[in-house]
ChimeraX commands (.cxc) that place a marker at each C-alpha (Angstrom):
marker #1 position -20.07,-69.85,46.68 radius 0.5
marker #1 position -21.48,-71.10,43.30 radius 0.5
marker #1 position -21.30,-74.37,42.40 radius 0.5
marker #1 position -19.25,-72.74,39.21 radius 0.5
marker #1 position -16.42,-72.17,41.86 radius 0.5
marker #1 position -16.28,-74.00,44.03 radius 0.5
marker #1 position -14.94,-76.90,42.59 radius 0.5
marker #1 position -11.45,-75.49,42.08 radius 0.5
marker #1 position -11.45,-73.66,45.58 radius 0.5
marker #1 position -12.38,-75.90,47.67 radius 0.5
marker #1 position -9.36,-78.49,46.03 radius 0.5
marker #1 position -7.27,-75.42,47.04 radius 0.5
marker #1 position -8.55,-74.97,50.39 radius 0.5
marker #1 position -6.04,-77.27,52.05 radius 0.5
marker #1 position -3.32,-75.78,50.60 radius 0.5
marker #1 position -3.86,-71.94,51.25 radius 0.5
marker #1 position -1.84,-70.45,53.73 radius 0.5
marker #1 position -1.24,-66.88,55.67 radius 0.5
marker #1 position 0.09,-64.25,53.50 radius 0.5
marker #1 position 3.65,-63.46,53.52 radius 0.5
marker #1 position 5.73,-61.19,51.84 radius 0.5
marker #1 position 4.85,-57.69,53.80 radius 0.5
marker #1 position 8.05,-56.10,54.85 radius 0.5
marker #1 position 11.69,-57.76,53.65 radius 0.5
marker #1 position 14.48,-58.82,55.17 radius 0.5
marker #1 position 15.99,-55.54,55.82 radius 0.5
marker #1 position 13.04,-54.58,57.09 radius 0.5
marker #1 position 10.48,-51.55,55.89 radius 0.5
marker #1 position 11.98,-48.03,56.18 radius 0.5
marker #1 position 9.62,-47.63,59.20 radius 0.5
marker #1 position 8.08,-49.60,61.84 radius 0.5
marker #1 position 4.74,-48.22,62.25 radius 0.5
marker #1 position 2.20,-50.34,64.50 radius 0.5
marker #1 position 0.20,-53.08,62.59 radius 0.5
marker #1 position -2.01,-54.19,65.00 radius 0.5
marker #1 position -5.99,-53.78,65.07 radius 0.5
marker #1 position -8.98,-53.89,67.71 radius 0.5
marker #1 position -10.27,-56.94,67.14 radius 0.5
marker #1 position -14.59,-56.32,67.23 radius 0.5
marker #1 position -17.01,-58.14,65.64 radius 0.5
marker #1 position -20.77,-57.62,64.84 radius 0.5
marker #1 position -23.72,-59.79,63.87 radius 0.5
marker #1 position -24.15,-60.69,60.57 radius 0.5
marker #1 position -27.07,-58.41,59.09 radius 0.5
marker #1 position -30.20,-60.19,58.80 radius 0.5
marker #1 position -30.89,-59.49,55.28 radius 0.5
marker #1 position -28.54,-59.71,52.49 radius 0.5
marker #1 position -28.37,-58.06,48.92 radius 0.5
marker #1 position -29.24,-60.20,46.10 radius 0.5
marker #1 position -25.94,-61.28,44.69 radius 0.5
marker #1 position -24.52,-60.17,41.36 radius 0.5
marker #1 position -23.33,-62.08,38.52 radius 0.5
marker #1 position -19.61,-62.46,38.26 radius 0.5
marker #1 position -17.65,-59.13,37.08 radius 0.5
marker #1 position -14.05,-59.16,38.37 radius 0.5
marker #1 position -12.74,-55.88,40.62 radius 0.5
marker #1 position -11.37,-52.74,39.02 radius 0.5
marker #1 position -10.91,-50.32,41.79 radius 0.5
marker #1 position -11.50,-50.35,45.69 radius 0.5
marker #1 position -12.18,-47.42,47.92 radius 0.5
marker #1 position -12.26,-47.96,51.97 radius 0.5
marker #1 position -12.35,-44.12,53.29 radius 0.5
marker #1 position -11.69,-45.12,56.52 radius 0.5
marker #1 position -7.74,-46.23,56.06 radius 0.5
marker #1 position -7.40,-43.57,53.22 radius 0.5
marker #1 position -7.56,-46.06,50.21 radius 0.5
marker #1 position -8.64,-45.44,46.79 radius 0.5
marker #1 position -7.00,-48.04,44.01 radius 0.5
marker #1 position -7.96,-45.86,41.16 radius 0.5
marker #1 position -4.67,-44.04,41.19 radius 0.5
marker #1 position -2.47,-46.42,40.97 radius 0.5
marker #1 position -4.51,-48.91,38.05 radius 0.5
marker #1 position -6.75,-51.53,38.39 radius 0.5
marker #1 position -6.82,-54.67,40.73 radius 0.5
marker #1 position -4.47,-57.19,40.51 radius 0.5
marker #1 position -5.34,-60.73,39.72 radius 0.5
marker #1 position -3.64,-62.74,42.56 radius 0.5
marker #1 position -3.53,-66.65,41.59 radius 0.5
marker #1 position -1.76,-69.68,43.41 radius 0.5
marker #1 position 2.39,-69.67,44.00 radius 0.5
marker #1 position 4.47,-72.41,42.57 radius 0.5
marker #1 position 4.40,-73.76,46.54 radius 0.5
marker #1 position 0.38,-73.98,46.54 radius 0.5
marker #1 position 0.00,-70.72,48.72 radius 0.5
marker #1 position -1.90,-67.77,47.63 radius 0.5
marker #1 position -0.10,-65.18,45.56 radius 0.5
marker #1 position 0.72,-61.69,47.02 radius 0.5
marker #1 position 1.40,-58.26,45.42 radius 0.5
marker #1 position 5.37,-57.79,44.13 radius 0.5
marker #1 position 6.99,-54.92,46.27 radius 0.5
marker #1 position 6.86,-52.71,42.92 radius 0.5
marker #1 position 2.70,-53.01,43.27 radius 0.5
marker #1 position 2.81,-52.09,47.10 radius 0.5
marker #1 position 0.27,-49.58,46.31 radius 0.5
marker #1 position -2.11,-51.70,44.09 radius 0.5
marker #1 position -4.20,-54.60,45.74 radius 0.5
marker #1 position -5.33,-57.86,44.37 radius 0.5
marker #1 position -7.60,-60.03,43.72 radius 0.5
marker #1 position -7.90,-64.02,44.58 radius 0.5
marker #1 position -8.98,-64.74,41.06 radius 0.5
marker #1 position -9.52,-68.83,41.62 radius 0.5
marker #1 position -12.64,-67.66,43.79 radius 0.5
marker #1 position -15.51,-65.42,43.48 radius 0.5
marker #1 position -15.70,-62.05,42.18 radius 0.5
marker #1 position -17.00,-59.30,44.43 radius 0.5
marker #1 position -20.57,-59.52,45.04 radius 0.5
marker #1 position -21.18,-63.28,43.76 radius 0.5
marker #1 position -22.23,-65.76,46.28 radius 0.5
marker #1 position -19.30,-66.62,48.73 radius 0.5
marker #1 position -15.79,-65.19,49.72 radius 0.5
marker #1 position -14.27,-62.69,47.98 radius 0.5
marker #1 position -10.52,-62.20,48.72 radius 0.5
marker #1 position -8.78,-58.92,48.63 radius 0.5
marker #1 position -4.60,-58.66,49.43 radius 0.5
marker #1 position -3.10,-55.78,50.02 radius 0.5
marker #1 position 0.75,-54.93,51.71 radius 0.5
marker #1 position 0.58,-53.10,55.03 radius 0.5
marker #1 position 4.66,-52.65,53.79 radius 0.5
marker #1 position 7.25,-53.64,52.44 radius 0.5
marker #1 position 11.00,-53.33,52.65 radius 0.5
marker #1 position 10.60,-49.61,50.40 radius 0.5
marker #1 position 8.37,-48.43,53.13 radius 0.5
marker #1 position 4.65,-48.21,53.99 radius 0.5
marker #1 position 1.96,-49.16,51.13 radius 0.5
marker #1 position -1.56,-49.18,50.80 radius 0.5
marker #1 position -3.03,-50.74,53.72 radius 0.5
marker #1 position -0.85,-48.97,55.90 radius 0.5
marker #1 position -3.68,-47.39,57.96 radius 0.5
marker #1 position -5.67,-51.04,58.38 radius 0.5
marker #1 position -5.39,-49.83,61.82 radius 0.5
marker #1 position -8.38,-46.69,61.48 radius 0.5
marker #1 position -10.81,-49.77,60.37 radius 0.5
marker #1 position -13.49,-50.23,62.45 radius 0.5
marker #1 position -16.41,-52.18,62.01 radius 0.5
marker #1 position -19.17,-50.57,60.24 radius 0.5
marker #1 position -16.86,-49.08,57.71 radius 0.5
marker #1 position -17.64,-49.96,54.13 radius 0.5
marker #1 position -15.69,-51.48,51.57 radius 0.5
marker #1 position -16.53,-49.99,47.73 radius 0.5
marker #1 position -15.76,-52.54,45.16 radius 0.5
marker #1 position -16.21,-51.48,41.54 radius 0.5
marker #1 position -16.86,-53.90,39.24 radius 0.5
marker #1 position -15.69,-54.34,35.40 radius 0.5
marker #1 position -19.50,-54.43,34.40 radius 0.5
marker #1 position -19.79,-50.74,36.06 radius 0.5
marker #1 position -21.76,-51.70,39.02 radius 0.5
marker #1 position -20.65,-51.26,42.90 radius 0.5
marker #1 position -20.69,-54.09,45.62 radius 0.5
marker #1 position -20.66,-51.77,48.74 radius 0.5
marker #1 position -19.60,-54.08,52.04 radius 0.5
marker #1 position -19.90,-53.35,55.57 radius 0.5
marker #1 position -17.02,-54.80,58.24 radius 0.5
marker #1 position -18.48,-56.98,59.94 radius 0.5
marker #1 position -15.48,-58.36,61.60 radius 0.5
marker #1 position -11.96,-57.19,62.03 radius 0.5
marker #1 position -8.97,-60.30,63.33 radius 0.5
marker #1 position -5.57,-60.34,64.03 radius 0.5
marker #1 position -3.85,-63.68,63.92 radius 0.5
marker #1 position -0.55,-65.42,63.63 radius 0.5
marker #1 position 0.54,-66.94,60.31 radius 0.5
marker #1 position 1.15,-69.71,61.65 radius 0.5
marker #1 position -2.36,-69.92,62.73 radius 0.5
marker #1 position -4.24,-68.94,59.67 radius 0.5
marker #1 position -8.16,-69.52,59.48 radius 0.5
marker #1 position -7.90,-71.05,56.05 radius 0.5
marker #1 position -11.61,-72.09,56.16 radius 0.5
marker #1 position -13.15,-69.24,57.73 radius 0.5
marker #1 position -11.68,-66.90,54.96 radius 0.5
marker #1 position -11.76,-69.46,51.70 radius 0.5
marker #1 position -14.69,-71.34,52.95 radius 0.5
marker #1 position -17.86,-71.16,51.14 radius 0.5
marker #1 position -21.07,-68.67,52.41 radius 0.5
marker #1 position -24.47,-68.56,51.68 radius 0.5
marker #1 position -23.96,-64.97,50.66 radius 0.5
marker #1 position -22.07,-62.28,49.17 radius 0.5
marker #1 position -18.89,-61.44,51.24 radius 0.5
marker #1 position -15.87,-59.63,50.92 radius 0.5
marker #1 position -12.45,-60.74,52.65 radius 0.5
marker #1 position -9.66,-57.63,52.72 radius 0.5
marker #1 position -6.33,-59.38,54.18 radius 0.5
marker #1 position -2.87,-57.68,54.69 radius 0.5
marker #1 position 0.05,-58.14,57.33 radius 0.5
marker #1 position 0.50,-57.23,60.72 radius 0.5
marker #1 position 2.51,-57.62,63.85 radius 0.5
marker #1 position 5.45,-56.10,65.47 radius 0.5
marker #1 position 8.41,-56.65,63.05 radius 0.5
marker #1 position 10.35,-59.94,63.79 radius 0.5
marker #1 position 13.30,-60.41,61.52 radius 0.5
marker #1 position 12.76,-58.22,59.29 radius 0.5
marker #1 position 8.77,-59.62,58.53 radius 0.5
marker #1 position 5.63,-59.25,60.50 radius 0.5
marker #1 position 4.38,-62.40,61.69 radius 0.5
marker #1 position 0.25,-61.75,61.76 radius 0.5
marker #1 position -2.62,-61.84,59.54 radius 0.5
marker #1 position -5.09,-59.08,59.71 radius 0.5
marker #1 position -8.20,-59.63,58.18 radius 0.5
marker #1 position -11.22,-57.55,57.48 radius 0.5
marker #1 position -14.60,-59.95,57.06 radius 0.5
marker #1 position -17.09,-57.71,55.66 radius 0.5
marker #1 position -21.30,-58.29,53.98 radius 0.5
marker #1 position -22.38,-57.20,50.92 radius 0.5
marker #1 position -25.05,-54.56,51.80 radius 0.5
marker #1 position -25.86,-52.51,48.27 radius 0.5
marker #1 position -25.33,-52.34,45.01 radius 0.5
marker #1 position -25.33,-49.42,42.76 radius 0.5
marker #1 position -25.10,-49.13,38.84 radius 0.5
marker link #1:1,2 radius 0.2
marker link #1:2,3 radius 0.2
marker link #1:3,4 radius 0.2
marker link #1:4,5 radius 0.2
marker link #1:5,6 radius 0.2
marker link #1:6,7 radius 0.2
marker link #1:7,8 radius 0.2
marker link #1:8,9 radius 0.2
marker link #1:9,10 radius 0.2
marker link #1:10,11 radius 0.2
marker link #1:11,12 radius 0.2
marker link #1:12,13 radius 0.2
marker link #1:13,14 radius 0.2
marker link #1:14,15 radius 0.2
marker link #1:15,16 radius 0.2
marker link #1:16,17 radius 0.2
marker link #1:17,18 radius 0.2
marker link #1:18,19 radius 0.2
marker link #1:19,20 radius 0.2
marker link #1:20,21 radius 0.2
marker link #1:21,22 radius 0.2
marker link #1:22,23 radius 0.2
marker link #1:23,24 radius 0.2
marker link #1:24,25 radius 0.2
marker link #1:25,26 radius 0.2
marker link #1:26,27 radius 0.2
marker link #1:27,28 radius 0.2
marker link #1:28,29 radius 0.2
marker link #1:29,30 radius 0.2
marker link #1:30,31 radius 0.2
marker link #1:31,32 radius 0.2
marker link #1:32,33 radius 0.2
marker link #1:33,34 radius 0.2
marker link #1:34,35 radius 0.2
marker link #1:35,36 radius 0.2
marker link #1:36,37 radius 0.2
marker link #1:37,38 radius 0.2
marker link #1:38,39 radius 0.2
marker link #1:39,40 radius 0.2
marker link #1:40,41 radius 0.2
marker link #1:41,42 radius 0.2
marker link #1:42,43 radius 0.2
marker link #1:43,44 radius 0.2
marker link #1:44,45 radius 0.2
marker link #1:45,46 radius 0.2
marker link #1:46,47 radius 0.2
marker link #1:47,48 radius 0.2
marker link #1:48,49 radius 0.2
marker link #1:49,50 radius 0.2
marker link #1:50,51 radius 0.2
marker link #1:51,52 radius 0.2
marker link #1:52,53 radius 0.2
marker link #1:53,54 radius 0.2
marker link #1:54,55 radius 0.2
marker link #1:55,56 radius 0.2
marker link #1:56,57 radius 0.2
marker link #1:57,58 radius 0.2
marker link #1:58,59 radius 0.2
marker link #1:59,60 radius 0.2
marker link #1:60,61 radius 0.2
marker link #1:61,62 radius 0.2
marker link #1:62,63 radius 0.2
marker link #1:63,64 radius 0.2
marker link #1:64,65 radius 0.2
marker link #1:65,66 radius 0.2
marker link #1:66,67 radius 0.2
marker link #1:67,68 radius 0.2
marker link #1:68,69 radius 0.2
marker link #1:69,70 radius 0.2
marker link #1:70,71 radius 0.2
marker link #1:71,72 radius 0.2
marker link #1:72,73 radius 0.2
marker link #1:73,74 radius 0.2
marker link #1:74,75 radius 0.2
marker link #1:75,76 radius 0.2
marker link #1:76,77 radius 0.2
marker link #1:77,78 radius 0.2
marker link #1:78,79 radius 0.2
marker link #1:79,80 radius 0.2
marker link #1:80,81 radius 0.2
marker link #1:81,82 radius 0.2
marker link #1:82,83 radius 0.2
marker link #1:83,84 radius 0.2
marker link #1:84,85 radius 0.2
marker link #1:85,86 radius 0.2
marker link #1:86,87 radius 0.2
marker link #1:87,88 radius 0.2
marker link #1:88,89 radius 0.2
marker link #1:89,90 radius 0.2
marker link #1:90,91 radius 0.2
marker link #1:91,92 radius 0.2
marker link #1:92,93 radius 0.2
marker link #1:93,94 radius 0.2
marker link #1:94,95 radius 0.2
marker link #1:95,96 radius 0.2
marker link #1:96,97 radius 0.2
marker link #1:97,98 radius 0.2
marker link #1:98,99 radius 0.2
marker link #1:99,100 radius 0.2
marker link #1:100,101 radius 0.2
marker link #1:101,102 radius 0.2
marker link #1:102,103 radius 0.2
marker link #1:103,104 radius 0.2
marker link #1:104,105 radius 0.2
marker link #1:105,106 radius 0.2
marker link #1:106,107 radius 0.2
marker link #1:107,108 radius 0.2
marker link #1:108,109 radius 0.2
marker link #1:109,110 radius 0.2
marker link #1:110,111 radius 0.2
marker link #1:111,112 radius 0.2
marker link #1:112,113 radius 0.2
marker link #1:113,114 radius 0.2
marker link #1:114,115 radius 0.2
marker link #1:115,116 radius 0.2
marker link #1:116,117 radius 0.2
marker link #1:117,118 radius 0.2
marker link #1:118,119 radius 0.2
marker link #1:119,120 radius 0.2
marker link #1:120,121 radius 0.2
marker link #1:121,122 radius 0.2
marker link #1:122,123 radius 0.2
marker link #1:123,124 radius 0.2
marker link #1:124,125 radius 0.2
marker link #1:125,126 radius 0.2
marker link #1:126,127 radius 0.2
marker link #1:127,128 radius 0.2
marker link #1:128,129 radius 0.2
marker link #1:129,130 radius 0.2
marker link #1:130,131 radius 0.2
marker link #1:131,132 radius 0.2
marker link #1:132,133 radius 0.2
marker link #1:133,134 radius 0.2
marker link #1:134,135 radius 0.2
marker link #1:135,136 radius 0.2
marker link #1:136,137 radius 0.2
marker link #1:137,138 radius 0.2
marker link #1:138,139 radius 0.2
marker link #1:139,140 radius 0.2
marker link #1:140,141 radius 0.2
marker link #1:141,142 radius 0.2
marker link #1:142,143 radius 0.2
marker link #1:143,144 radius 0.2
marker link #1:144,145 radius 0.2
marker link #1:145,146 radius 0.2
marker link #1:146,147 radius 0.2
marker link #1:147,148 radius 0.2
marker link #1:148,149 radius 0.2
marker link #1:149,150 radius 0.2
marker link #1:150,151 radius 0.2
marker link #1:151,152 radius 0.2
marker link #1:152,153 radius 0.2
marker link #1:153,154 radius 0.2
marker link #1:154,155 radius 0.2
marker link #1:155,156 radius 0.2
marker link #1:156,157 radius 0.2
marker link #1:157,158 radius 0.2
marker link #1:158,159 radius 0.2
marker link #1:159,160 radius 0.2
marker link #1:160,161 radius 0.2
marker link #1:161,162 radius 0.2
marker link #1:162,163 radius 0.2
marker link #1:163,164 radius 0.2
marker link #1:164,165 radius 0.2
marker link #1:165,166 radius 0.2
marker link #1:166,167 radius 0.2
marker link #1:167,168 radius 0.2
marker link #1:168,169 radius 0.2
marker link #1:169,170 radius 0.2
marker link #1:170,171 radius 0.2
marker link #1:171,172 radius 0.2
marker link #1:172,173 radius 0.2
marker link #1:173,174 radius 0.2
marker link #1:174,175 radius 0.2
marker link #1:175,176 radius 0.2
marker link #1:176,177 radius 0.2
marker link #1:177,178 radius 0.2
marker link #1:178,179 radius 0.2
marker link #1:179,180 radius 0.2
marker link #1:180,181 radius 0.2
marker link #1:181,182 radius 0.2
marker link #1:182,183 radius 0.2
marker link #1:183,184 radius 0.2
marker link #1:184,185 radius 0.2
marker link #1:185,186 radius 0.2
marker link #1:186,187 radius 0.2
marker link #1:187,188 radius 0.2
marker link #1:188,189 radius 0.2
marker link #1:189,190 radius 0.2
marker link #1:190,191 radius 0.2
marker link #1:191,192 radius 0.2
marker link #1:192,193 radius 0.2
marker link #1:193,194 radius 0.2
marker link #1:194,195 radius 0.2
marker link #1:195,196 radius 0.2
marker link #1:196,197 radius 0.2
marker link #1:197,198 radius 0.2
marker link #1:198,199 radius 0.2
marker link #1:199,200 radius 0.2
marker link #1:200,201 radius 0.2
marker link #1:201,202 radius 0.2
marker link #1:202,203 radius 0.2
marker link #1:203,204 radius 0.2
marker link #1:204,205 radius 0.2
marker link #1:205,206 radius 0.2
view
């Protein structure tokens, strides 16, 4: 993370907590799994260069079927009134967002991307998390026109209640991306997991 940034994130860090908000309290019109092999590989043993800051515009991951671009750009996702991360509204279920008090895409550090699995109007746009596996890549476009391409390095399943705070906010030595949505068997209407997608920067195209 850049010296620029971290300041503010790492006074945040404490406070961060596991997403909520996937699914309401009626529950989503389905109840497809939201579960994921957790795998993990090594962390490549050279990096790209990192890129100056350029906040996201669209993101494309083949693999679970997602392309942003048709439903308008990325959010930007800042801190709730209560100190936790922000979330997409249900009305955005299709859109993801950004973590905009940390890195952009392809800077030094942790990038964080936040996407619904569902929500109480039905599946949204991470609803196929579950077809991830690593090696995949992550296409981030950038508002300068350049694209941070990421490969998942590491795919995790974990309770809320038992969020790695620092391993996903925490600063890195290089570029990396952090894709998070909800998972877990419904339980009251909400699904009480993380799943989390830890992926390296590994190009960069104009």
């Amino acid at each position: 993370m850049n010296r620029r940034t971290a300041a503010p994130a790492l006074f945040v860090l404490a406070a961060l907590a596991a997403l909520s908000g996937c699914a309401g309290a009626a529950g989503p019109v389905t109840d497809p799994p939201a579960k994921v092999a957790e795998t993990r590989s090594p962390a490549p043993t050279a990096s790209v260069a990192p890129l100056p800051r350029s906040e996201p515009v669209r993101v494309r991951l083949p693999a679970a079927g997602v392309d942003t671009a048709p439903t308008g750009p990325v959010l930007r996702l800042g801190l709730a009134g209560d100190g936790t991360v922000e979330v997409p509204s249900e009305t955005d279920a299709e859109r993801i967002g950004w973590y905009d008090k940390g890195v952009t895409p392809g800077e030094t550090g942790p990038a964080v991307l936040i996407g619904h699995f569902d929500t109480a109007r039905g599946p949204a746009v991470l609803k196929d998390v579950a077809k991830v596996r690593v090696g995949d890549e992550i296409t981030v476009t950038r508002a300068d026109g350049t694209d941070a391409v990421f490969r998942v390095r590491e795919l995790e399943q974990v309770d809320k209640k038992a969020f790695p705070t620092r391993k996903v906010y925490g600063d890195t030595r290089r570029p990396e991306l952090r894709l998070i949505t909800c998972g877990g068997e419904l339980a009251d209407g909400h699904r009480p997991d993380n799943i989390i997608l830890y992926a390296d920067l590994v190009a960069r195209a104009a």
